[in-house]
C-alpha atoms as one frame of an Amber mdcrd trajectory, in Angstrom:
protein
 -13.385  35.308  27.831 -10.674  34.412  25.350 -11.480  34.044  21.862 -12.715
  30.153  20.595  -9.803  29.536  18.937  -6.982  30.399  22.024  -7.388  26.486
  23.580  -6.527  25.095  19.986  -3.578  27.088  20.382  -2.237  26.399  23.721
  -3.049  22.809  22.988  -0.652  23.070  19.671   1.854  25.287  21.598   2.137
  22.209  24.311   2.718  20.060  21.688   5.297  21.950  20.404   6.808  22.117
  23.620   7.283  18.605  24.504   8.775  17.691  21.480  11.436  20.278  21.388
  14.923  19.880  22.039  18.185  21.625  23.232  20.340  22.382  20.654  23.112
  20.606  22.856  21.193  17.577  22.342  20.598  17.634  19.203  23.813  18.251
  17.905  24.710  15.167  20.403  22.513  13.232  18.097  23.218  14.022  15.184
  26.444  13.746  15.633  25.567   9.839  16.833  23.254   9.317  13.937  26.433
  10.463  11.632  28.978   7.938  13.275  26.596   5.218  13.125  26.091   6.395
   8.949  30.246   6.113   8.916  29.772   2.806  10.464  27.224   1.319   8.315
  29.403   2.762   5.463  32.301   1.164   6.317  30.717  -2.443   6.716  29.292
  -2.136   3.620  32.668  -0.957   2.049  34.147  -4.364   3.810  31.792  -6.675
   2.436  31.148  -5.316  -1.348  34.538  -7.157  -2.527  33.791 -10.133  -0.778
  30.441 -11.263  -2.211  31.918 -12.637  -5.927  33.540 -15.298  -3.256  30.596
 -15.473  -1.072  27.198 -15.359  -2.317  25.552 -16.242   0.680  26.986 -12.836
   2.064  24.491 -10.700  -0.519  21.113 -11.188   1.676  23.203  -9.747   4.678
  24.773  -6.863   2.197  21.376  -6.122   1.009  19.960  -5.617   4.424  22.655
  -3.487   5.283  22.441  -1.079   2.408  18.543  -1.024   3.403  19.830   0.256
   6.881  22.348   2.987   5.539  20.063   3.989   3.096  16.387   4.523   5.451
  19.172   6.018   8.119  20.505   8.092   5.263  17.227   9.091   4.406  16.347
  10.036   8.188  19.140  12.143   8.569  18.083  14.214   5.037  14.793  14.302
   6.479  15.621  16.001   9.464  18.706  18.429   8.053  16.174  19.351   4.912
  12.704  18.953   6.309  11.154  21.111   3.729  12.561  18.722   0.854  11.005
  15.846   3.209   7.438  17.192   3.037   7.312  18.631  -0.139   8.505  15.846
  -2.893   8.117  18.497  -5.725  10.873  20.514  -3.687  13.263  17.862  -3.900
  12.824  17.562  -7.829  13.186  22.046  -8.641  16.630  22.172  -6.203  17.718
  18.455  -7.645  16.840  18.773 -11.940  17.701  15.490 -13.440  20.337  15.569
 -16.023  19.432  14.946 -19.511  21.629  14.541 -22.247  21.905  17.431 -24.630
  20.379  17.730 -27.888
């Protein structure tokens, strides 16, 4: 009889399983997920020096930095997971600057 703890496993293993990918298709994503960064770049580029002339273009601008940014912040997430799950990571590799005595 297998130990009490094997069916935990194979449970956690089939997990595993199902949410793995080929490498194929991940680089196929990311890829995607990078244009679509480049995109959302680019519009925001485009509309920056337009909103002294338009003002009713900011609420649109805003929205779209939102997007770039949470993608942004997806795509970190997944290329640097430890950093994602461990906040005080992020800090030790990333020091903020202060100015010198």
């Amino acid at each position: 009889m297998p130990p009490a703890w094997k069916p935990n496993c194979w449970c956690l293993d089939k997990m595993t399983n199902i949410t793995a990918i080929a490498q194929a298709d991940f680089d196929t994503i990311l890829v995607s997920e990078l244009r679509m960064l480049r995109e959302g770049e680019q519009r925001l580029k485009h509309l920056y020096p337009q909103l002294p002339k338009k003002p009713y273009l900011r609420d649109f601008f805003l929205s779209e930095l939102s997007a770039v940014k949470q993608r942004a912040d997806r795509l970190h997430a997944v290329l640097n997971p430890y950093e994602a799950f461990e906040p005080m990571a992020a800090e030790l590799s990333n020091p903020p600057l202060r100015p010198a005595a």
